[in-house]
N, C-alpha and C positions, 0 to 999 in steps of 0.2 A: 504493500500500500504506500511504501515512500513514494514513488515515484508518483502515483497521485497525487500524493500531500504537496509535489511542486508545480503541478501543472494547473490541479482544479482549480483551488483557490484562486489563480488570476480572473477568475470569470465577475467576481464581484468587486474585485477591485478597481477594476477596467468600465465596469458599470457605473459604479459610485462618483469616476472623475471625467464622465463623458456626459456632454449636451454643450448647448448654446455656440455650435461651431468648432468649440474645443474636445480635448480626448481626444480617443485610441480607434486608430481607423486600422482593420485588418487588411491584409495585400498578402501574404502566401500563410499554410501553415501547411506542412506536409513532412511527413517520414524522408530521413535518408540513410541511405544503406552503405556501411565502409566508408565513411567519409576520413580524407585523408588523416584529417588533424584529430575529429571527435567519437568516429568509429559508427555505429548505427546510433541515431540521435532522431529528434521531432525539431524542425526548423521552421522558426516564425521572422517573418517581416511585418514590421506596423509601422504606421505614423503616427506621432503626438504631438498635434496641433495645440500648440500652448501660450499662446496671444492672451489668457487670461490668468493662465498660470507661473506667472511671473511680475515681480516688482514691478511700479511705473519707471523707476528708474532703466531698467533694461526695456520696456516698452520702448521708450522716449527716442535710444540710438538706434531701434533693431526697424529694420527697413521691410520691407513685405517679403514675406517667405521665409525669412530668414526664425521663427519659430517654430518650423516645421521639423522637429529631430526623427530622424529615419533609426529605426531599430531592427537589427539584425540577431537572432539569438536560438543559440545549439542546445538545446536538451538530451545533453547522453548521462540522465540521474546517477551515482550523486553527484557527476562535475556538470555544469551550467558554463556556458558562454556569453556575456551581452555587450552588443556594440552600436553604440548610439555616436551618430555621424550627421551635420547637417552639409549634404551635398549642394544645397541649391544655393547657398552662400558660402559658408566659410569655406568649406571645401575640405584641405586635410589640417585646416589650419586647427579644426574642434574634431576632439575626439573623448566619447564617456567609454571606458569599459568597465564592465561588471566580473568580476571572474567569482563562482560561487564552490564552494565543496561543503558537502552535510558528509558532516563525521560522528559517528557516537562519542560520547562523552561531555564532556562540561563545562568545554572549548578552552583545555590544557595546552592543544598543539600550537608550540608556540611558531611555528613557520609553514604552517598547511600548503601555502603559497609557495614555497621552495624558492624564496624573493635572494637573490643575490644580498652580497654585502652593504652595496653601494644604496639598493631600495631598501634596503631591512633597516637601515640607518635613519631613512626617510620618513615611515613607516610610523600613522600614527592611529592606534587603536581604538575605536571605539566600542562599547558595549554596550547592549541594547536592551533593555532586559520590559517585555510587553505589559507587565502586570502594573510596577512599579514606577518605569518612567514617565513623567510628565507629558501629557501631550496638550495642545493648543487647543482652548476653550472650543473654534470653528472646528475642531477635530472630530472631536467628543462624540462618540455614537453610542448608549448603554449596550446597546446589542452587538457591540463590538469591545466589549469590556471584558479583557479574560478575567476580573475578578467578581463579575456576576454572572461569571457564564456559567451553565446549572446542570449540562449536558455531564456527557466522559468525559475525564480527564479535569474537569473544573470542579469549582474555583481555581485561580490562582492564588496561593497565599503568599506572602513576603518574603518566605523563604524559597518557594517555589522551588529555583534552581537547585539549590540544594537537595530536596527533599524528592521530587519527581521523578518516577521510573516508570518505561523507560526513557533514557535522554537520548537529543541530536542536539548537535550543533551545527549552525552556518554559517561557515565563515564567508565573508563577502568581502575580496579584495577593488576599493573601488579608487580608479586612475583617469586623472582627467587630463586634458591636455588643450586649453584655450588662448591661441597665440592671438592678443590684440592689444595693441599700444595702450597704455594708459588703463586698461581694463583687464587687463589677465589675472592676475593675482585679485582681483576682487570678487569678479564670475567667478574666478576657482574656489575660492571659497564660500559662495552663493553656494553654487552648485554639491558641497561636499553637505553645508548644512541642511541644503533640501532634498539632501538622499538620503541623512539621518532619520527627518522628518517620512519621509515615503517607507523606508524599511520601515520604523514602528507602527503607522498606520497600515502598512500592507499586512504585518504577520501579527497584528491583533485581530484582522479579519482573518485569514489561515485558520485561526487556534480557536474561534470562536465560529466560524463555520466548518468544523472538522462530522459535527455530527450529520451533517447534509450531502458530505462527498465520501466518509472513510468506507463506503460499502462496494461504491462504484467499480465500473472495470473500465479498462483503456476504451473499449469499445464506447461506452458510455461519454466518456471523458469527449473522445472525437465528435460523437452527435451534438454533446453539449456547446464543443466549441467550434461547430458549425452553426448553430442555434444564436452562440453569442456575437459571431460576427454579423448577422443582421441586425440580432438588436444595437449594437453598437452603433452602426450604420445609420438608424432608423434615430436613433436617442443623439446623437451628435447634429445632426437634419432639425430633428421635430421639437426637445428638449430643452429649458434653460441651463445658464450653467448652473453645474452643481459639483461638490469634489474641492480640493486641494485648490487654494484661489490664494494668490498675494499681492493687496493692495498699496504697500507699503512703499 
């Protein structure tokens, strides 16, 4: 069931931060077989049009198109691939990736990543723990609260980590790379804070809709997210915004 545990959950994530033009536009998802680098894996392409999910301040310089991040990303569970690239502007000048590994245990390893010297030196860790950390009042969903979730496996209580069997961890090595005058070192770290924020709000939904997907089978999973590319489609068209919004 791991490998569902990392596929299904997108479906409501992807729901929650799409309408009003903005959100996740699907363009491929399909199986590939022996793939050089990732071996048999599930490959998706999307767009995230995010003209509302981001500061006025990057509003203000970004020119038309230029919020449109193209997402590239290999599912061979437990290692993950994700590469976020805006073609129609920057070019090679922006690049996000995501590199993910789910390990058991309580996320002791200290080098998952196999990060050289020169990155391990660089290298700044963060910990995310879903029960406990603070999220932003716009965040806030009860029904995505693993400390009133009532289902398996919940509550979370404060010690959680500690206490919870059995355990995984995720580590998520994440590298940016945004060449622009006067603005690189600020986006970069725009960008590293608002992936903090997205990972806690993506896997408090995971762990609080576990009871809705842990039964399913791949075959399930695929209908479903054939199902969810229309609706996305149809909710990005018909819907207002809704989802992860910064006015700031």
């Amino acid at each position: 069931s791991s490998g569902i545990n990392a596929e299904c959950p997108l479906r409501p994530g992807s729901k929650a931060e799409t309408g009003g033009g903005d959100g996740v536009e699907v363009i491929k998802n399909e199986p590939l077989v022996g793939h050089e680098q990732f071996g048999d894996c599930q490959y998706t392409k999307k767009i995230y049009h995010l003209e509302h999910k981001v500061p006025r301040w990057v509003r203000a310089f970004a020119p038309a198109g230029s919020l449109h991040l193209y997402e590239e990303a290999w599912n061979a569970y437990p290692y993950c691939k994700t590469v976020l690239t805006n073609p129609g502007y920057m070019k090679d000048k922006f690049t996000l990736s995501i590199t993910t590994w789910h390990k058991p245990g309580r996320g002791s390893i200290e080098n998952v990543h196999d990060l050289p010297a020169e990155k391990l030196a660089q290298r700044k860790v963060v910990k995310i723990d879903i029960a406990n950390d603070e999220v932003r009042p716009a965040d806030y969903k009860p029904e995505f609260d693993p400390t009133k979730y009532s289902h398996e496996r919940g509550p979370l209580s404060d010690k959680w980590q500690e206490q919870c069997e059995p355990v995984m961890t995720c580590y998520k090595l994440v590298e940016c790379e945004f060449i622009w005058r006067f603005l690189q070192t600020r986006v970069e770290d725009y960008i590293m804070i608002a992936e903090r924020r997205l990972f806690t709000n993506f896997h408090r939904q995971v762990f609080c809709t576990h009871y809705q997907w842990k039964d399913m089978t791949m075959a399930d999973i695929r209908a479903l997210e054939d199902a969810t590319a229309e609706e996305l489609k149809d909710q990005r068209t018909n819907r207002g915004l809704q989802g992860t919004t910064d006015n700031k």
